[in-house]
C-alpha positions as CSV (number, residue, x, y, z in Angstrom):
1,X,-62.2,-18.3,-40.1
2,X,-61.9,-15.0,-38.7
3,X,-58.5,-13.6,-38.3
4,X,-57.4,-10.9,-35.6
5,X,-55.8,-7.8,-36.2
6,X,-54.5,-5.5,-34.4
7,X,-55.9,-2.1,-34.8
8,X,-52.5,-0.3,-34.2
9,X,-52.9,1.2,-30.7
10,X,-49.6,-1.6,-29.4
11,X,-47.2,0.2,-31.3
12,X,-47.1,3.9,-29.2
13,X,-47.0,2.0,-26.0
14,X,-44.0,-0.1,-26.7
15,X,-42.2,2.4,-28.1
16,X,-42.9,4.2,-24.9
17,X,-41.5,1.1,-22.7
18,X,-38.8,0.6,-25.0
19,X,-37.8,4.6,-24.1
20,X,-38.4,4.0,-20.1
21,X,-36.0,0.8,-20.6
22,X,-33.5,2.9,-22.3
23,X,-33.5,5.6,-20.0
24,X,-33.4,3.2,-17.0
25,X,-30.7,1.4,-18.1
26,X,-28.6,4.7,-18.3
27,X,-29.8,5.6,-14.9
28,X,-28.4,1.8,-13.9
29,X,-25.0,2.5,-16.0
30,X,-24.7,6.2,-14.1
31,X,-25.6,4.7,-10.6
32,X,-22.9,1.5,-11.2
33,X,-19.9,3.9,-12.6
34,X,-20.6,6.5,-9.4
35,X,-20.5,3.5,-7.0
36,X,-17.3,1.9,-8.5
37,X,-15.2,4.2,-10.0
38,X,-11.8,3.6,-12.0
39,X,-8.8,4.1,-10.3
40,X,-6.2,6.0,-11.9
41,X,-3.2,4.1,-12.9
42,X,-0.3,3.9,-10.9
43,X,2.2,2.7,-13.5
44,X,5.8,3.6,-12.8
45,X,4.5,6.2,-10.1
46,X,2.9,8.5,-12.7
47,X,-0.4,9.1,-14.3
48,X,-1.1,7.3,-17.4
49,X,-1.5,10.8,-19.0
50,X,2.5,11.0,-18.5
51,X,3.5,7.6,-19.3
52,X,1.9,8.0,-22.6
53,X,3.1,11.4,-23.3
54,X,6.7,10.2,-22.4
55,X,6.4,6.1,-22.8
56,X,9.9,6.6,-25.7
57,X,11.6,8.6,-22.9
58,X,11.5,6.2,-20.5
59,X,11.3,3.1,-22.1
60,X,14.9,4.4,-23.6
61,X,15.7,5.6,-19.9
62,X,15.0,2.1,-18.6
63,X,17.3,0.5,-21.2
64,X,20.4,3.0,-20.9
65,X,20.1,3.0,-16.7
66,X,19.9,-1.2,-17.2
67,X,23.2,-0.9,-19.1
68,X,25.0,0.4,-16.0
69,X,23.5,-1.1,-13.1
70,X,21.7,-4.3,-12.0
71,X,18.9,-3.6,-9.7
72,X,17.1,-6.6,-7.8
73,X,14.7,-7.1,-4.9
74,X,16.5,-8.1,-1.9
75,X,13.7,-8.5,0.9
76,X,13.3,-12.3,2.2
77,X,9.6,-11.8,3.3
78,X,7.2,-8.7,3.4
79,X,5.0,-9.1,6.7
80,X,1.7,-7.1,7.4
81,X,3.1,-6.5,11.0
82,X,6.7,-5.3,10.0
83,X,7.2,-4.9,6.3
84,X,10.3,-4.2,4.8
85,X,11.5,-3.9,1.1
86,X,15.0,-4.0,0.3
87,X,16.7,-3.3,-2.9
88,X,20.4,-4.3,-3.7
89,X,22.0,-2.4,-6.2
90,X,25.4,-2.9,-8.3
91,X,27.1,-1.9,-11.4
92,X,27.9,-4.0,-14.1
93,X,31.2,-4.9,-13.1
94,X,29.2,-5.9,-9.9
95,X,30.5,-3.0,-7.6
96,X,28.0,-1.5,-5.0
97,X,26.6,1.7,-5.8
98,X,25.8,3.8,-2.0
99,X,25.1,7.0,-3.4
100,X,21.5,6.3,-5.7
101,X,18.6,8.1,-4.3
102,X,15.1,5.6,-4.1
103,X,12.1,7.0,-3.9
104,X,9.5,3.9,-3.2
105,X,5.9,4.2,-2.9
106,X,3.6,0.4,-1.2
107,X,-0.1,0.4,-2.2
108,X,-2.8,-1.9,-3.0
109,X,-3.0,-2.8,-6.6
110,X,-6.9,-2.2,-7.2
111,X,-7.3,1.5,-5.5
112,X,-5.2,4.1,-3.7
113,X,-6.8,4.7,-0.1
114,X,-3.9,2.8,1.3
115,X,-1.0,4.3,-0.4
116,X,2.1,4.9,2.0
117,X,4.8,7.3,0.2
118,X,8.1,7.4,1.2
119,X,9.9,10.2,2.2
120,X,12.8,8.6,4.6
121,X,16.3,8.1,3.4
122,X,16.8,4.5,3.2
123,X,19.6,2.6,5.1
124,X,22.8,1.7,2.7
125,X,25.0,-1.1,3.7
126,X,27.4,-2.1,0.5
127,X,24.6,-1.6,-2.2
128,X,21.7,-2.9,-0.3
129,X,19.1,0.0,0.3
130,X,16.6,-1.4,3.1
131,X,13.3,1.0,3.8
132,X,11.2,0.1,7.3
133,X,7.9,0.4,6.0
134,X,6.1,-1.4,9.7
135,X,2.7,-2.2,10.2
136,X,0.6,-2.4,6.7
137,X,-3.1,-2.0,7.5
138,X,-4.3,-4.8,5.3
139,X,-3.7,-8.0,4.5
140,X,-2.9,-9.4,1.1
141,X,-1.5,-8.3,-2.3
142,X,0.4,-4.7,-2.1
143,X,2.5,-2.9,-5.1
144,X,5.8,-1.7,-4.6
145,X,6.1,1.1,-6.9
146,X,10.2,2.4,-7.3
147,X,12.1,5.5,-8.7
148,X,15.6,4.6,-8.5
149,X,18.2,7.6,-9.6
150,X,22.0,7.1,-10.0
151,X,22.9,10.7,-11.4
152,X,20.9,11.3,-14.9
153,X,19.6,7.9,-15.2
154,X,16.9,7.0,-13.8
155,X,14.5,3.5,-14.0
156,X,11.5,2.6,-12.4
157,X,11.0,-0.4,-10.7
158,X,7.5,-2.3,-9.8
159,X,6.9,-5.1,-7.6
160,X,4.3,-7.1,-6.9
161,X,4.0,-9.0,-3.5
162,X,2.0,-10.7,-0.8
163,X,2.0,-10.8,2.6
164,X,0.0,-14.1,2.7
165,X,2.9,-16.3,1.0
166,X,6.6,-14.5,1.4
167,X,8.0,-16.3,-1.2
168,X,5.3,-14.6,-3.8
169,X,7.2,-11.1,-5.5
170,X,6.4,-10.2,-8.8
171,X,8.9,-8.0,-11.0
């Protein structure tokens, strides 16, 4: 029986192909990451580079504002044609509190092209803060991303909602 071998010429061009893979694969990676890129986070309406720098300070901001005052979400629906978010805010002894200043911020939760800041005073009636946000341009889920500050303290406040089902809010 005569037995085949190989006289070693195989070996330079697969580790040629094996190179070309490599490199296209990169290429792939490169062209994938440029198409779709990562969104910054939007956590507590600051970059994660802050939040981690200060995550102590405001976890330990958070607790000593949630000492004093109770903040919930007060909206019965959030509509694509006429949104409006609504925040009711009281001390502990379950007094109003008129003179906080909220800053809110609605956006999508998986990029920021549709972010709507703002910068309007909201109306106060007897703890209840209520901001006309109007006509969102999209469908579906949206963020509402809070600073709420009562003097020093300060807390953030996230929501998650939906204008398919009114009765879906997040904390």
């Amino acid at each position: 029986m005569s037995k085949k071998t190989s006289d070693g010429r195989i070996w330079p061009y697969a580790i040629v192909a094996a190179i070309l893979f490599i490199i296209g694969a990169g290429a792939a990676t490169i062209a994938v990451a440029v198409k779709h890129p990562v969104e910054m986070s939007d956590m507590d309406m600051q970059d994660y580079h802050h939040y981690d720098a200060n995550a102590n300070d405001i976890i330990n901001a958070m607790i000593k504002f949630d000492k004093k005052y109770e903040i919930t979400y007060h909206s019965h629906s959030f509509d694509k044609n006429n949104a409006t978010v609504s925040y009711k805010l009281v001390d502990k002894e379950n007094h109003p509190v008129n003179n906080a200043k909220i800053n809110i911020m609605v956006t999508r939760p998986d990029n920021h092209n549709s972010d709507m800041p703002f910068d309007k005073p909201a109306t106060i009636e007897n703890g209840i803060y209520t901001f006309k946000v109007g006509k969102l341009p999209l469908e579906g889920r949206w963020n509402i991303l809070s600073e709420v500050i009562v003097g020093d303290d300060v807390r953030y406040f996230n929501l998650k909602v939906d204008t398919r089902n009114e009765s879906a809010f997040e904390y």
